[in-house]
Structures are given as structure tokens and as C-alpha cells.
N, C-alpha and C positions, 0 to 999 in steps of 0.2 A: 275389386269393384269394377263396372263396368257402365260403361258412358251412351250417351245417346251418339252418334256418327251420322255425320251428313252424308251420303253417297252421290253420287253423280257418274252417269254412263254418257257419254257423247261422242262423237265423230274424232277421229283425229284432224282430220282436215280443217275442223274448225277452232276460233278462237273462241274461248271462254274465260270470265274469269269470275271466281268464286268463291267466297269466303264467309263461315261462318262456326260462330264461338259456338264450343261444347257447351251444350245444356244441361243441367242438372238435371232436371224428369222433363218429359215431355208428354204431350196429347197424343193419344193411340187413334186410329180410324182403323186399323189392322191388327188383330191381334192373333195370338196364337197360344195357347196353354203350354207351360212350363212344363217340360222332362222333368222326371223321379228317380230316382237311382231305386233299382229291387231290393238293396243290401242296407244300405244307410238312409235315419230320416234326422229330420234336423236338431241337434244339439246330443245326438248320439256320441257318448264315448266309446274311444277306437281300441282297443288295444291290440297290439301285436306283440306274440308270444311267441318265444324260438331261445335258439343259442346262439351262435357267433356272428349266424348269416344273417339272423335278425338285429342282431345288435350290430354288427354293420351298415346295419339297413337302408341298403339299396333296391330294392324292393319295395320297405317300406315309403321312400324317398320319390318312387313315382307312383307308388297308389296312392297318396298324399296329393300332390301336385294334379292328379286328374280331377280329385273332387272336389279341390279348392276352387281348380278353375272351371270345371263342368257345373258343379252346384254353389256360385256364392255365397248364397245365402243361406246356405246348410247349417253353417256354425258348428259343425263338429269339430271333436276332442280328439287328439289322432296321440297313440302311446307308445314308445318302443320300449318295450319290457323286456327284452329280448338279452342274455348272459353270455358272455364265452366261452363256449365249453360244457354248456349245461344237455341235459340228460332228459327221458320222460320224468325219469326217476324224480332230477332236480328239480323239475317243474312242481311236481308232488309236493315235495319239500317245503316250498313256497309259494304253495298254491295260498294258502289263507293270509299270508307274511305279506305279499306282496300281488300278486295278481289280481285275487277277486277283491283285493282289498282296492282296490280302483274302479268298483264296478263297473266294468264295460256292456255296455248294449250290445256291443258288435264285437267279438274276439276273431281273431287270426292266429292260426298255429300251425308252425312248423318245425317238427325235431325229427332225429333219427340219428345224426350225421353222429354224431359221437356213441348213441346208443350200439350201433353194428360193431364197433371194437375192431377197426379197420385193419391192425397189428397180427388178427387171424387167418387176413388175406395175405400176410407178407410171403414172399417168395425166401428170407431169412427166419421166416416160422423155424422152430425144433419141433412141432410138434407133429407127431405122427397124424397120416390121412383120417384114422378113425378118430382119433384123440380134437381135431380139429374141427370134424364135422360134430360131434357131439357137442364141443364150447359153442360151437356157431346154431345148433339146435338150442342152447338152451338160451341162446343171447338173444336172438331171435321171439324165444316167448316169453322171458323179461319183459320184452319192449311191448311184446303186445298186452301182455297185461299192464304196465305204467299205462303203455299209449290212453287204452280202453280207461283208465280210471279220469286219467286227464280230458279224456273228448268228455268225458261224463261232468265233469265239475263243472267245465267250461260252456257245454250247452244248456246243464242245467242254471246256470246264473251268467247266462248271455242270452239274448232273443236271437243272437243269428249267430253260430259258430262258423267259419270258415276253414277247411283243413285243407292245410298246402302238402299234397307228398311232398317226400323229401326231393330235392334238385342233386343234382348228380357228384358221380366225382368222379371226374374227369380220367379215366385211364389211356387214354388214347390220342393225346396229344403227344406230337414230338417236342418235348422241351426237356430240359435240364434236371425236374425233380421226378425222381424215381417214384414209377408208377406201382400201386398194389392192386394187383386185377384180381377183380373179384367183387372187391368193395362196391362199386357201383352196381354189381345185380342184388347187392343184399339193399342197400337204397329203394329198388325196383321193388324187389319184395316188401318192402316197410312202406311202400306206398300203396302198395294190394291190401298190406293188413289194415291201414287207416280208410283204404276207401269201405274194405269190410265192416269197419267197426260205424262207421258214419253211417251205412247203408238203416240201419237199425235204429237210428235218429232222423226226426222229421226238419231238425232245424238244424241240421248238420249239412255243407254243401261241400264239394269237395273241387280241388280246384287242382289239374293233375299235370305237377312244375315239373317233375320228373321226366317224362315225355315231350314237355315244350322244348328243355334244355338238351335234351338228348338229339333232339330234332335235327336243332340248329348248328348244333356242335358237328353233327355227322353232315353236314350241305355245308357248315364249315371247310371245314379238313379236307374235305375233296378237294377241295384249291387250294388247300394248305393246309400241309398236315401240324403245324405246330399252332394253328390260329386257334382260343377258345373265345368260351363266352363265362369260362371261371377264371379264377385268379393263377397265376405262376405257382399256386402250392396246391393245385388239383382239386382243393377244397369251396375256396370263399369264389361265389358269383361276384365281376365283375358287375360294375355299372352296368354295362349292357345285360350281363345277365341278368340283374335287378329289374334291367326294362323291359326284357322277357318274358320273367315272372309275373309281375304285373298284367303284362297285355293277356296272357293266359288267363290271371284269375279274371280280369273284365271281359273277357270272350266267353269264360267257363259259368259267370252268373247273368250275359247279357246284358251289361253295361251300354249303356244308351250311346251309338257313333255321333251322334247329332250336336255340334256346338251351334250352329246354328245354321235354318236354310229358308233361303230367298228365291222365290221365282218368282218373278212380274212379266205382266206383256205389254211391253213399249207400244204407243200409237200415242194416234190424237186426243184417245180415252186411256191411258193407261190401267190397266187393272192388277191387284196383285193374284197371283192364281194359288200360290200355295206359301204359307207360315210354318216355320218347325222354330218353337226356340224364339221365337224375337215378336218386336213388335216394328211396326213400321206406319207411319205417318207423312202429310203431305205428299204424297203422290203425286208426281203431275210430270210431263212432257217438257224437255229442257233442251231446246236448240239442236234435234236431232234425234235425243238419247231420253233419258229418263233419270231421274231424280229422288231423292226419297229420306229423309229421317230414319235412323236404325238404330231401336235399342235391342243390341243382344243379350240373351238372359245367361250365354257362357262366354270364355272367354277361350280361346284355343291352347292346346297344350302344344309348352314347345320343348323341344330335347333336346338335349345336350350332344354335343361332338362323341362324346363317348357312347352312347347309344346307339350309335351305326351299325355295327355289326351285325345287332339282331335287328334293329328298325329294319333294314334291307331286305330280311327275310318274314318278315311278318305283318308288313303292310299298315302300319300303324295310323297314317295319315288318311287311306282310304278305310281302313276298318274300325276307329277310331276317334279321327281329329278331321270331322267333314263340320267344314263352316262355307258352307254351298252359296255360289250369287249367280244364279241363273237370269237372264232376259233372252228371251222370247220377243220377237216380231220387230227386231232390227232390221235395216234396210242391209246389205252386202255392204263389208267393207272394218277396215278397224278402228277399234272403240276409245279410247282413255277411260280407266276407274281412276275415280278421283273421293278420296273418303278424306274428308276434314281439307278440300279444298290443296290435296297433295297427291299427284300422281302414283296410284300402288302398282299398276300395271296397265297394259297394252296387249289386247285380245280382240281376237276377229267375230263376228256375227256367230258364225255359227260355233266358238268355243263360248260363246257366254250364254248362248242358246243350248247348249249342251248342261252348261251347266262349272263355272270357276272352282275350284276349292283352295279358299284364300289362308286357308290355315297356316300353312308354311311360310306364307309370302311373311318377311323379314320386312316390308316394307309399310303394312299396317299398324296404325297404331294400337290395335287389338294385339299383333305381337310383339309389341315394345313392351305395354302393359304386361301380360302373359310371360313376358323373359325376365321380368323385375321379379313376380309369383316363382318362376321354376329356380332362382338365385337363392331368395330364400327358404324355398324347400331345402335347396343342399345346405345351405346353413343350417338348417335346424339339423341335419343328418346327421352332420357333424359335433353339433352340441351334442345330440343323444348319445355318440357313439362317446363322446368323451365320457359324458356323464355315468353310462354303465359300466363303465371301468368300480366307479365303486362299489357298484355293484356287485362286480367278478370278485374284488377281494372280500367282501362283508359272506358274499353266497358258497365261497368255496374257503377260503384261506383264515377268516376267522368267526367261524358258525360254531365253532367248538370252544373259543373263549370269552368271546363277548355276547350277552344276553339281551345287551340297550346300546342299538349302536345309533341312538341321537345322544350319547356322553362322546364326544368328540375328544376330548382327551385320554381316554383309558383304548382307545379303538384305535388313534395313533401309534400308541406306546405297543399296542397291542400288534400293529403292523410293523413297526421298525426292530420287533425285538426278532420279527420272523426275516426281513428280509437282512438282517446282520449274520440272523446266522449260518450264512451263507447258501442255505439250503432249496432257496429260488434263484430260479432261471427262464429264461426268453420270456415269453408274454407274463408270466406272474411275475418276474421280478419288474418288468416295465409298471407292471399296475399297481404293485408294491410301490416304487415310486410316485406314481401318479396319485395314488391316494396322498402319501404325507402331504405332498404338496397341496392337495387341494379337497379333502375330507372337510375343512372349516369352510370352505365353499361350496359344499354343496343342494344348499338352501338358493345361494345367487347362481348357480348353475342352471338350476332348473327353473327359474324365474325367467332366465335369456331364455332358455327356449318357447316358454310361454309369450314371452314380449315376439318372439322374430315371428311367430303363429301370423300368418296374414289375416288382418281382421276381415272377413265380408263385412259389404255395405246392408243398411237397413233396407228391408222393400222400398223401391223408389216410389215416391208420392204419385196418384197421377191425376193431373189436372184434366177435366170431360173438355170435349171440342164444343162448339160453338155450332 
């Protein structure tokens, strides 16, 4: 939700003092029309479709967070559908079971990462040179035929598909988990084949992760060769990587920089000269500086400590998260902002003539608001990621015994007789676990991540001026 702000620019040299309560809606004399997003429109279900990196989803986790706080009032349905380990294959599988059975307006898909059969690239292969390029030709047009059947279901019973190539995996960092080279140019190529298959759809957009990660990772390394933007197991995108992804697909569809932008020209007439994003009332000339009502119609994205790596190299605040407060026709000399009657900063004539970008500033309470929004984003990350875990055991581990897995008692009996018999290990036997424990749960599961969903506010009222 986002507030009316009083602002105030004036002199440091002088005294002022100034206070006044947050309004509920306010009188506009300035207005400016509301940014659209080209991808989503309001009350659009979201879903995102993948395997482990989506069901991790970190990615998910800040494309989420942009348009809750870029579009309030959107009211979109955001879905992590996303399995451990799943396949185009698997998607197929449960295309009708589960995905379109969520009808989503707007899908997101990304797989590959398990389709290339990485174990081809190993340098402990047996298998002969010819013998391997043949499995790796045929694994290869497996995938393109799944891929091609999956963009097809998906754009036909989506209005906007977005396909992520696959994000990389990582051979070239110095760490401790043995690298398999190779792996990553077959990724490369599984993302030529999705952009091929998309080109041939009008409502297919593709959004190309593969190249962002690859980017970063290599401007990485140059200063350290053991730094990534994936995880210690060459595989799973880091946070950062997740914010990487993200800023790709919002560059690759044109996602709107703009949270909001303010330029007025100080005098004895104050004027406002330019609106993006807001609205702005009472104008007028305040003991030096200038004055004004501001309702923003975004709120700015803020990110996380763990986003640095790739924030640093991708510009995200200026290409991005621009909440501009420009004045024009200040006397020389430095200013105080003061929003809600609380000092946010101290800037000279010619930086606010230029033009501030308050987004980052820690000191607004647009970013107080804004860091409570990107809190519960990770929250909900987290609930999704738990919650697909029963999914990983129902999709892979008991598709072959159970026909109705809302009987919650024969789907338990059915998972504890497999993980007794000793026969799982590392992530299946943990999910093995996780299900007993919490299959009767997961009706209230999925309820917390609907509840932590940050509500947008209603369009705010607005009272005509006088």
C-alpha cells in the first residue's frame, strides 16, 4: 500500500519546522497516468513452471517483489509450481494433474537442467567417444520434442508464455565440487532450441538467463576465481543469481524503470514540470525551497544483502528502481529533504537539479514500507519451497501407487513403507521425511502462503480540489 508524503526541500541554513499526518487520499492539482506492466494485467494468475531452481525459487522471489511493489494495485496470483528434479518429460506428465489445472494467464518456464543427463559430461564416463556423442544426440532431441510439446500446451492455455533458457552450470569456478565440462554448453544449446521453438509463437517471449548468468559469472571470476552467482553444487542459482534472472527477464520484456519521478521548478511560482508515476498537490514555495503532497503510485524495490554480487554488475537501481525527486531553480548552496517532516537526506542545488534517486535511500519511509513487502516475499519463498516438497514425493516417488493423493492416510502408509525400505537417499529420503510429517498439512500450508500474499490497497478515493 502506498501513502500520500509530504515533502519539503529548503535551505540548510535555515530553521524550519514541520509536521504533518499521513493522509489517507488526498486532492491531486498534478497528475500523471499510471505505468502498465506489458506482461501482467490486474488479477492475472502467475504461474511459474520449472524444476528445482524454480522450486527454490529465487527468481521466482524477486519477480514477485517487483510487481507487488511496482504495480499495487495489480492484484495478481503469483504460483511456484516448480518440482525437484523434474524433466520437459515431467512437466508433460502433469501438465493436465496439475499446471493448467491452475489456469494461469501468464506462465513462466524454465527446464533443461536435469533433461541434458549431466553424468554424459562426466570425465568418469566409460563410455566410448562415439558411444557418448550418440546418447548426447538423442538426449538432446528428447528434450526438444518434450520442450516443443510443453511451450505448446502452455501458450495455448496461457495469453503470455514466457520462456527462461536454461541458467547455467557453473563449470568454472574454483571450489571444492567437481566440475563436469561440458554440461554447460549443452544448457547453451537447450536454450537455442527454446528460443527456436518460441520463435514460431506469437505469444511466446523468451527471456535469455543463460547469457545473463554466464555474463556475470565470467566479470565474476576475473577477481575471483572461486566467486559464483550459483550455488556450491554448480547447479542451484544463488539469491543473487535469482536477482539476476529476474533483472534479465524485466530488461528482456521492458519492464517499466520508473517507481516514480518528480521534477518541479522552485521560485516564487513554483511549477511542477514533469509527472511519471505520482501525483502531487499543494505546491507552493517554503522559506527558500519548495514544498508539495506526494502520492506515489509505486513503492521502490529493496534488496537483499545477498543480491550484491550481481546488483553490482547490473545496475539495477539505475535501470530498474528510479524514484527520481528532481528541483530545478534553486538558489546555490545545500538543501535538506524532509518527507513526513524527517530529514532523508542533504543535497546540493545542482544534485537535486540534476535530479536524486531516492530509491535506495534506507532513510524514507517509502523504503521502510518497501523492506516489510521484500520480508514477506522471502517468506512466502520459503513456504513454497517447503510446500513442493510434497509435491517431489507425490510427482516422482509415489505416481506409481497412489491414484488419490487427497486419501491422506493410504499416501502416508504409502511413503513410509518406501522410505523404510531403505532404498532412499539424500533429497528423497529428506522429502520422504518431510512429507510424513506434514502431508495432513498441506491444506494449512498453502493457506500461510496465501495469507503472507501482501494484500494491495483499493484505488485510493480522490477527493476534486476546491
Amino acid at each position: 500500500m502506498t501513502y500520500i508524503r509530504s515533502c519539503l526541500i529548503f535551505p540548510t541554513m535555515k530553521k524550519f519546522i514541520f509536521a504533518l499526518a499521513i493522509s489517507a487520499v488526498s486532492a491531486s492539482a498534478f497528475a500523471a497516468d499510471k505505468i502498465s506492466s506489458p506482461v501482467l494485467k490486474s488479477g492475472d494468475t502467475v504461474a511459474f513452471v520449472g524444476d528445482s531452481i524454480t522450486h527454490g525459487g529465487h527468481a521466482v522471489e524477486h519477480i514477485m517483489l517487483y510487481y507487488i511493489t511496482r504495480y499495487p494495485d495489480m492484484r495478481a496470483k503469483f504460483l511456484n509450481l516448480g518440482i525437484g528434479g523434474d524433466s520437459a518429460g515431467g512437466l508433460l506428465r502433469r501438465m493436465d494433474s496439475e499446471i493448467l489445472k491452475s489456469r494461469p494467464n501468464v506462465s513462466f518456464l524454465m527446464i533443461g537442467m536435469n533433461d541434458c543427463n549431466r553424468s554424459l559430461y562426466s570425465a568418469d564416463s566409460k563410455l566410448s567417444p562415439a558411444e557418448r556423442e550418440k546418447r548426447i544426440a538423442e538426449t538432446d532431441k528428447r528434450y526438444a520434442e518434450n520442450l516443443e510439446k510443453v511451450v505448446g500446451a502452455l501458450s495455448e492455455n496461457s495469453r503470455t508464455l514466457v520462456l527462461f533458457t536454461p541458467s547455467i552450470y557453473d563449470q568454472t569456478a574454483k571450489i571444492k565440487t567437481p566440475a563436469t565440462v561440458g554440461a554447460n554448453g549443452a544448457l547453451k544449446r537447450y536454450g537455442e532450441i527454446g528460443a527456436k521453438i518460441a520463435a514460431s509463437r506469437k505469444n511466446v517471449v523468451v527471456a535469455d538467463i543463460w547469457s545473463a548468468l554466464q555474463d556475470i559469472n565470467e566479470a565474476l571470476q576475473k577477481s575471483d576465481p572461486s566467486a559464483t552467482v550459483i550455488g556450491s553444487d554448480r547447479v542451484h542459482p544463488s539469491s543473487a543469481g535469482g536477482f539476476a534472472m529476474a533483472q534479465k527477464y524485466l530488461s528482456d520484456v521492458c519492464e517499466s524503470p520508473v517507481v516514480s519521478k518528480v521534477s518541479v521548478v522552485a521560485g516564487e511560482n513554483p511549477q511542477a514540470a514533469l509527472l511519471e508515476n505520482c501525483d502531487i498537490s499543494e505546491l507552493k514555495s517554503s522559506d527558500g525551497g519548495v514544498s508539495f503532497k506526494l502520492l506515489e503510485f509505486s513503492l521502490p524495490v529493496v534488496l537483499s544483502k545477498n543480491a550484491d554480487p550481481a546488483e553490482a554488475r547490473t545496475d539495477f537501481q539505475e535501470n530498474f528502481n528510479r524514484e527520481i525527486l528532481k528541483v530545478k531553480g534553486l538558489a546555490k548552496g545545500s538543501y535538506e529533504v524532509r518527507i513526513d517532516g524527517a530529514c532523508v537526506g542533504t543535497y546540493s542545488a545542482s544534485e537535486l537539479g540534476a535530479g536524486v534517486n531516492l530509491a535506495g535511500n534506507d532513510k524514507t519511509p517509502q523504503y521502510a514500507q518497501a523492506e516489510k513487502v521484500a520480508k514477506i516475499c522471502s517468506e512466502i519463498r520459503g513456504k513454497y519451497a517447503s510446500q513442493r516438497n510434497l509435491y517431489f514425493v507425490e510427482h516422482f516417488l509415489l505416481k506409481d501407487k497412489i491414484s488419490d493423493f487427497s486419501d491422506v492416510q493410504k499416501c502416508v502408509a504409502a511413503a513410509r513403507e518406501i522410505l523404510e525400505s531403505g532404498k532412499a537417499y539424500g533429497y528423497g529420503k529428506f522429502a520422504l521425511e518431510f512429507y510424513l510429517k506434514n502431508k495432513a498439512l498441506e491444506k494449512q500450508m498453502l493457506d500461510e502462503v496465501c495469507k503472507a500474499t501482501p494484500t494491495p490497497p483499493q484505488k485510493p478515493k480522490r477527493i476534486p480540489t476546491k
